[in-house]
Every structure is written in structure tokens, then in C-alpha cells.
C-alpha positions in Angstrom: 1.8 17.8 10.6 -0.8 19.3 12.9 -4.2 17.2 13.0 -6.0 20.1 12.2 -4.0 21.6 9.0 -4.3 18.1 7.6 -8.0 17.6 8.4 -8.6 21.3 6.7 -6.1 20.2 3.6 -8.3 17.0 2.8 -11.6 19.2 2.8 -10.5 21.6 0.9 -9.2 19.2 -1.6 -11.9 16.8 -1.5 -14.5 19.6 -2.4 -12.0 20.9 -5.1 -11.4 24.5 -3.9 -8.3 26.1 -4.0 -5.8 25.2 -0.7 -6.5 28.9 1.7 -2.7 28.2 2.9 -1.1 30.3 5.0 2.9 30.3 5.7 2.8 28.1 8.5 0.3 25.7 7.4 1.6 25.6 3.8 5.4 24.9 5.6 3.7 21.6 7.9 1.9 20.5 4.8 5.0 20.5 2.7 7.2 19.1 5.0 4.8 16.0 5.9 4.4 15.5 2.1 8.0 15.6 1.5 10.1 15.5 4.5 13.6 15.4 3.0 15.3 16.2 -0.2 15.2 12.7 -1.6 11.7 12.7 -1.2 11.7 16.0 -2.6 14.0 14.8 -5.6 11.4 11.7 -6.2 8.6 14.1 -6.5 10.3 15.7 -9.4 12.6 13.6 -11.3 9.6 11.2 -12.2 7.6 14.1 -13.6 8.3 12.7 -17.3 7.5 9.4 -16.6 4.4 9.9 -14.6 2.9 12.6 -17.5 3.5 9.9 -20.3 1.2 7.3 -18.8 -1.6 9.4 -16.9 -2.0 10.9 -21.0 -2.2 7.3 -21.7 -4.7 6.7 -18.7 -6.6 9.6 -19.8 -6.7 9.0 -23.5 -8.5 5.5 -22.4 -10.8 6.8 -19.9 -11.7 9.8 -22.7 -12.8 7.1 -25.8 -14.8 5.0 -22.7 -16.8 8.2 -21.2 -17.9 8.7 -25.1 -18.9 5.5 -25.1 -20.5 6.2 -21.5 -22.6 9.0 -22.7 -24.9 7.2 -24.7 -26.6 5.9 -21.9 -25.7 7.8 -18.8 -25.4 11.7 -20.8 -22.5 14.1 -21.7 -22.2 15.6 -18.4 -19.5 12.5 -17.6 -17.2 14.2 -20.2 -17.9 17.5 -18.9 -16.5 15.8 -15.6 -13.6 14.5 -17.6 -12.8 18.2 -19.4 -12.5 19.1 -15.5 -10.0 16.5 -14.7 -8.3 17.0 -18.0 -7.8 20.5 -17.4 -6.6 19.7 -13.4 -3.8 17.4 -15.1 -2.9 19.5 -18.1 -2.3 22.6 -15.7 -0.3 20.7 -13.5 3.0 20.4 -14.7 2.7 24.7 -15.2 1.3 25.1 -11.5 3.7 23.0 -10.3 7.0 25.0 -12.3 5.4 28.3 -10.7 5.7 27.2 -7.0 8.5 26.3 -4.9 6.1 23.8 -3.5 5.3 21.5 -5.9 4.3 19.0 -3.9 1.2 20.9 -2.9 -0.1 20.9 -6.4 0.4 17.3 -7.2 -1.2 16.1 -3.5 -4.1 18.4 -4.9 -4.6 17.1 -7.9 -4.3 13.6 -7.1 -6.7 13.8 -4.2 -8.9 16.2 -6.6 -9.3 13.3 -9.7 -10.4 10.9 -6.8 -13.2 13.4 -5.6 -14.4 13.5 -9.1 -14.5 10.0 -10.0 -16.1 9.3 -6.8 -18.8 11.8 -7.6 -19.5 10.2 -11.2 -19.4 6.8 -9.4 -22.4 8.0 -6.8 -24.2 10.0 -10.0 -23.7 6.7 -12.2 -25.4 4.0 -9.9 -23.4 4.1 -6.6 -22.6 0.7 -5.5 -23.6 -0.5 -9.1 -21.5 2.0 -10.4 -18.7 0.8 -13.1 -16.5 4.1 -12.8 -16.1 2.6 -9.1 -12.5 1.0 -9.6 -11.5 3.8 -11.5 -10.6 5.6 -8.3 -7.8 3.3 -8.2 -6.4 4.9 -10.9 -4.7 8.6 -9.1 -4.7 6.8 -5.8 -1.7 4.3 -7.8 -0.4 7.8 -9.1 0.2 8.8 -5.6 2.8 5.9 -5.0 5.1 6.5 -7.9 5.2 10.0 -6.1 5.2 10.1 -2.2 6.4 8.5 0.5 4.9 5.6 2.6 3.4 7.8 5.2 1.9 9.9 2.2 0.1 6.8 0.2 -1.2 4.9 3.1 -3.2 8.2 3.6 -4.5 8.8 0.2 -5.3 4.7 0.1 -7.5 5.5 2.9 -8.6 9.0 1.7 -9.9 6.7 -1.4 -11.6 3.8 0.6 -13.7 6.8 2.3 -14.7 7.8 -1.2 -15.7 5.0 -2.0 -17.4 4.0 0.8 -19.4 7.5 0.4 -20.3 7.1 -3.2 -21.8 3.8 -2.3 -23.2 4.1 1.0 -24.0 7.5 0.3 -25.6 6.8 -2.2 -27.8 3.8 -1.6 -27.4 1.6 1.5 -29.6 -1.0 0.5 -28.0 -1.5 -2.9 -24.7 -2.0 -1.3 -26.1 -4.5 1.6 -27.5 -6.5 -0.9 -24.4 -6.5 -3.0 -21.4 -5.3 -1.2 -18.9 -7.0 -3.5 -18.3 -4.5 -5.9 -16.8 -2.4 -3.4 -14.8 -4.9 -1.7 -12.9 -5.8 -5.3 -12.7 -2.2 -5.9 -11.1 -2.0 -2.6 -8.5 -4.5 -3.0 -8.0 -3.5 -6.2 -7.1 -0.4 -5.2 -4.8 -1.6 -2.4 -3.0 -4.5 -5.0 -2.3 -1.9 -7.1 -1.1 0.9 -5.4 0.8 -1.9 -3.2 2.4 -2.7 -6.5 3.5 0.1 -8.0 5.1 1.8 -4.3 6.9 -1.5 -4.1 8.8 -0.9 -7.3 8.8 3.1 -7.4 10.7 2.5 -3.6 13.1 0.1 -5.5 14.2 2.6 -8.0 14.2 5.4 -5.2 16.6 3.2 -3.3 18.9 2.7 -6.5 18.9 6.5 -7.5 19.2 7.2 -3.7 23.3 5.3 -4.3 24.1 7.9 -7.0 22.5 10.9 -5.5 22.8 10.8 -1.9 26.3 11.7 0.2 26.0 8.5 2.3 28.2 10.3 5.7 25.5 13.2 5.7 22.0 12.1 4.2 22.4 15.2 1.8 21.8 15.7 -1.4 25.2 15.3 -3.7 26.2 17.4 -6.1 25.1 14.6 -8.8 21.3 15.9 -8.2 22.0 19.4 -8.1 22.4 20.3 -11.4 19.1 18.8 -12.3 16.9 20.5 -9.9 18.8 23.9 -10.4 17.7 23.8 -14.1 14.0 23.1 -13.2 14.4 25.9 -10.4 16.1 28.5 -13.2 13.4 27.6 -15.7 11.1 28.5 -12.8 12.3 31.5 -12.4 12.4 32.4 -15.9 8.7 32.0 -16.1 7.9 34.2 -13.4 10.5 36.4 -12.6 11.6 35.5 -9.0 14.9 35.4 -7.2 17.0 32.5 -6.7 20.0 33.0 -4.5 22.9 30.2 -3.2 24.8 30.2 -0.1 27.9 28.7 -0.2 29.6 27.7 3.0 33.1 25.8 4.2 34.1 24.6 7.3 36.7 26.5 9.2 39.7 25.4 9.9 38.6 21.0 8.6 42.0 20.1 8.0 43.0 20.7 11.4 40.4 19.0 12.8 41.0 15.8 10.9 44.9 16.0 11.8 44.6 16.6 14.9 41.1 14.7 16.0 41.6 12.0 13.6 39.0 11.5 10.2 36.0 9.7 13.0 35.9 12.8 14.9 35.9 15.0 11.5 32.6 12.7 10.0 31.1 13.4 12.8 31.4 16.9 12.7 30.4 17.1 8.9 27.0 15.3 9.5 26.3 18.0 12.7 27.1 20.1 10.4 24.7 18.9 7.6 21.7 18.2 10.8 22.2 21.7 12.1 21.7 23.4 8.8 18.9 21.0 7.5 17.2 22.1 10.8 17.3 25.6 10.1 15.8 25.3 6.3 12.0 25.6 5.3 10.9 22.7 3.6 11.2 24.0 -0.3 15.0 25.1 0.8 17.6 22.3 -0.2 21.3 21.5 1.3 24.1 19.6 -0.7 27.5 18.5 0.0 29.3 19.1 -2.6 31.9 17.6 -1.5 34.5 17.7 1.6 33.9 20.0 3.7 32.3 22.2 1.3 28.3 22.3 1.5 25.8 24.3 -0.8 22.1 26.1 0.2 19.7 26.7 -2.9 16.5 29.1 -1.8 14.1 29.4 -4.9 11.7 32.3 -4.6 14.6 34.1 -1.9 16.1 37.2 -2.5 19.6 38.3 -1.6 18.6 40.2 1.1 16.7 37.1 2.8 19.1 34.6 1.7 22.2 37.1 3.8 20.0 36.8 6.9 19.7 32.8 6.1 23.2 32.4 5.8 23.7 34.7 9.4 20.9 32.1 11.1 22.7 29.2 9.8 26.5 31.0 11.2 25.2 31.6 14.3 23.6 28.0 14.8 26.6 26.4 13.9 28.8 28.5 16.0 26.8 27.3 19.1 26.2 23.7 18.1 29.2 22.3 18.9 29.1 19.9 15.8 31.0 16.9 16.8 31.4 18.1 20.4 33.9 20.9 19.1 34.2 24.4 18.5 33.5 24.8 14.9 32.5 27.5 12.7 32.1 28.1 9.0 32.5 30.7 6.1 29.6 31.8 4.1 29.6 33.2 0.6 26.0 34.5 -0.6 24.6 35.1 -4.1 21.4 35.9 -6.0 19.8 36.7 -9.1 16.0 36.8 -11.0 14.7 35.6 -13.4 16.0 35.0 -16.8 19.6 36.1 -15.0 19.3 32.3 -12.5 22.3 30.7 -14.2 24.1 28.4 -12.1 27.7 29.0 -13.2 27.5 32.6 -12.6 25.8 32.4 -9.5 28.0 29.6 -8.1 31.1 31.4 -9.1 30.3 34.7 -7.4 28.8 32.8 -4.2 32.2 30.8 -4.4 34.3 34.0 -4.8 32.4 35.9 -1.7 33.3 32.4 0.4 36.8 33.3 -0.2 36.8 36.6 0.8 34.9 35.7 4.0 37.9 33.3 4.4 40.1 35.7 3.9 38.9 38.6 6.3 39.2 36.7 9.0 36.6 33.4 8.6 33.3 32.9 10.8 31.3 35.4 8.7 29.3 35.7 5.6 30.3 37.5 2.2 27.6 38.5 -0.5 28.2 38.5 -3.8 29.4 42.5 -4.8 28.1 41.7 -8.2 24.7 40.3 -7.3 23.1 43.3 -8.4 24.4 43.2 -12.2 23.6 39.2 -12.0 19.8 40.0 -10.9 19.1 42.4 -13.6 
């Protein structure tokens, strides 16, 4: 991700204004949060868990703040109402984009702005709402990758460091200790709980990963389709599928022997994964068969995706051969995004593409009726 869309991402964050993305910058920022789809899949399929105990974090930070304002006034639960609102609006923000990950980077790195602004307003270095920045910044490791929470560990030691320092420098010369527990506090922790997230990544990455390509299997498609289709519902956007099949695979392996035919299958799966923006997923579902899913694309788009991908492939050479590949496209919006339907006339436009002749792309003749 370019230095300086990072640099703008943490200010803008940091100060708690809304992200002024544009395409390009919103498409680096994604893809450095969540460079391939089981990091995508990660993001998402812990949603549940995650939601259950940030309510329980927030329920005990909520009955201490009350117990807070005695001394130190009710403007710390005003500063909780604005967290709670950042976390209760999440999971909606998050079911309207088809970057997701934007919205929970935002929010993780807004709660540790806040609580490092109550911890400079409530005594600085002195300050017992100091170690509660540890609190997101663990958040952050049950969600991203390694890359992802080293930053935000460090994004929270600068907080720190500037609601103490900032706040009064001889305080914190004369007693710098606070900050250093709070500091390996926060590092223990988060530490901890990336160590044992990565553990159960690893183990859901054995039933949802095709292990020759990388890819997604069809094991994890169902799920994010749903979430994608409930999306869609909500806010009336397009979801189409591409479909595609290897031309002519059985020759290939018969005649090239099964080595040669992996190797074309994951040039295959590189060469599409390539040409994808970073909120557009690839699965094998199986053989030679792989499917596209573009949330928020409409057939129109999706038929000049599945034309890019055609004419990559046809020039790639995947596994130092000739090979090309049928496409069949589909789409439909909102409340019509039903996988079965959409599949089965994406499935039955691959055929035909098959059948007139094979390195071209088919869409769906009853894509209209499905969209409406």
C-alpha cells in the first residue's frame, strides 16, 4: 500500500472523520488490510464471535465510567455513547459495503483515539483509562493479518505515548512505569490472542482452502454468498457470478500427464486472482471448474470482467501451454441475489459458450427477469 494513502488513512482515522476514499486509494487500502480471500474469510466469519465479547467488554467498561463520573464528570460517558454508537453501527456499515474491512480497521483504530483522548483528559500518565487502549488494539488480532496488527500495536504505543507525553512530560519522567505496563500489556495481549486466532485460521484454512490453487473452495462459498445476498437485499445492488471451465482439461491431462495439468490449474487460478479488485472473490469449485463472485457489479460490468479475464488467460500460457477457457455470466439485485438461480443460469450460459465453439463468454439470457 502506498506510504502516503496509509499515512492519510491513519489521520483520518485517528481524528475520527469519515475515510475521503477514492477508487484507487480505497482498492490499496483494502488489499493491504486483506490481501487474499482467507484473510478476507477471517474478517467475516468471526463477526459473531467478536460482537459477543466487545458487548461484554462494553457492558464492563459502561458500569466503570458510571462509577468514573463521580469524580472525573459525565462527559466520560458521553465519550462512551460515541464509541457505543461506532460499534453498534458496525456490523450495519459493514453489511452495506463490499469493503468491510475498511469499516472495522476504522472503528478499531477510532475506539483507540477515544480512549487515548479520555486517558490525556483523565490525568495523562496518571491516567487509569491508560491500559484500556489495549482493549480494540487485542480486537484487531482476532481480525487481521500479522502485517495488519503489528501496525495498529504501534499505532496504539503512539497513542499512548501522546496522551502521556502530551499531556505532561514531567509527570511521566517522574513515573514512566504506568506506560511501560500498559505497553506490554498491550503487546502480551494482543500477542496472545493473534497466536490463537492464527491457530484456528490455520485449521479452518484445511476445510476451506483448495490446497493445489490457494483459492477459496466451494466449502466457504456458500457462507459468504448469503452475507453478500443479505447485502444486497438491504440496499438494492447487483450481484453477478462468472462461471468459467477450462477448455479442452481432459486432454491436457491425457496427453501432458496430471503434473503438467496442476500446473496449469493454479496459472489458471494466479492469472485470474490477478485480474480481480480486492472485494472480488475466486473459487475452485472443483476440477477444472472455477467460480468469480462481484458484489456491488452489474451484468454489464461483470461481461467485460469475464472478457479481461478470457483474454488474460488466452495469452498467459498457464502451465507453459496454449489454454483457454469458457465463461458463463450472470446477475441479479437485490432481493432477486439467490445463489441457486444465479448459479444455474451462469452454469447454463457456460454451456452454451461451450457449445458455440468454446474460448468466449455467455451471459445469462434470463438475467434480466432474475434482476427484477
Amino acid at each position: 500500500m502506498p506510504e502516503s494513502c496509509r499515512l492519510q488513512a491513519l489521520r483520518c482515522f485517528s481524528e475520527g472523520r469519515t475515510l475521503p476514499i477514492n477508487r484507487e486509494m480505497g482498492e490499496a487500502l483494502s488489499t493491504w488490510l486483506c490481501p487474499t480471500e482467507l484473510d478476507r474469510a477471517r474478517l467475516l466469519d468471526n463477526s459473531a464471535r467478536i460482537r459477543r465479547a466487545r458487548t461484554i467488554s462494553a457492558a464492563a467498561i459502561a458500569a466503570t465510567l458510571v462509577w468514573f463520573a463521580r469524580d472525573q464528570g459525565w462527559w466520560t460517558v458521553l465519550y462512551f455513547g460515541i464509541a457505543a454508537l461506532n460499534l453498534l453501527t458496525l456490523d450495519w456499515r459493514c453489511a452495506r459495503s463490499a469493503r468491510p474491512q475498511l469499516h472495522i480497521a476504522g472503528s478499531i483504530v477510532l475506539l483507540q483515539a477515544i480512549l487515548a483522548s479520555a486517558a490525556a483528559l483523565t490525568g495523562g500518565p496518571a491516567s487509569l483509562v491508560l491500559p484500556w487502549i489495549v482493549i480494540p488494539t487485542a480486537f484487531s488480532a482476532a481480525r487481521f493479518r500479522g502485517t495488519v496488527v503489528v501496525a495498529d500495536v504501534a499505532l496504539g504505543i503512539v497513542l499512548m505515548l501522546t496522551a502521556t507525553l502530551g499531556t505532561d512530560w514531567d509527570a511521566f519522567l517522574r513515573d514512566p512505569e504506568p506506560l511501560l505496563v500498559a505497553a506490554v500489556l498491550m503487546i502480551s495481549v494482543t500477542g496472545i490472542v493473534y497466536v490463537l486466532s492464527a491457530a484456528e485460521v490455520e485449521q479452518r484454512g484445511e476445510a476451506v482452502l483448495d490446497h493445489l490453487t490457494g483459492l477459496l473452495n466451494r466449502t466457504s462459498l456458500q457462507r459468504r454468498f448469503e452475507e453478500l445476498a443479505e447485502q444486497a437485499a438491504l440496499t438494492v445492488e447487483p450481484v453477478s457470478l462468472i462461471v468459467l471451465d477450462i477448455d479442452r482439461f481432459k486432454t491436457i491431462n491425457d496427453e501432458q500427464g496430471h503434473a503438467r495439468g496442476d500446473a496449469v490449474l493454479r496459472d489458471v487460478a494466479y492469472e485470474v486472482r490477478k485480474q480481480l479488485r480486492s472485494f472480488e472473490l475466486v473459487y475452485r469449485l472443483g476440477g477444472e471448474e472455477f467460480l468469480v463472485l462481484l458484489p456491488g457489479t452489474g451484468l454489464e460490468e461483470a461481461t467485460a470482467v469475464a472478457e479481461r479475464l478470457r483474454t488474460t488467460l488466452a495469452q498467459a500460457l498457464p502451465g507453459g501451454l496454449a489454454v483457454t477457457a469458457s465463461f458463463g455470466v450472470a446477475g441479479a439485485t437485490g432481493a432477486g441475489v439467490r445463489f441457486d438461480e444465479l448459479f444455474s443460469a451462469a452454469d447454463a450460459a457456460l454451456y452454451r459458450a461451450k457449445a458455440g465453439g468454446r474460448n468466449r463468454v455467455e451471459v445469462a439470457g434470463d438475467a434480466l427477469a432474475l434482476a427484477a
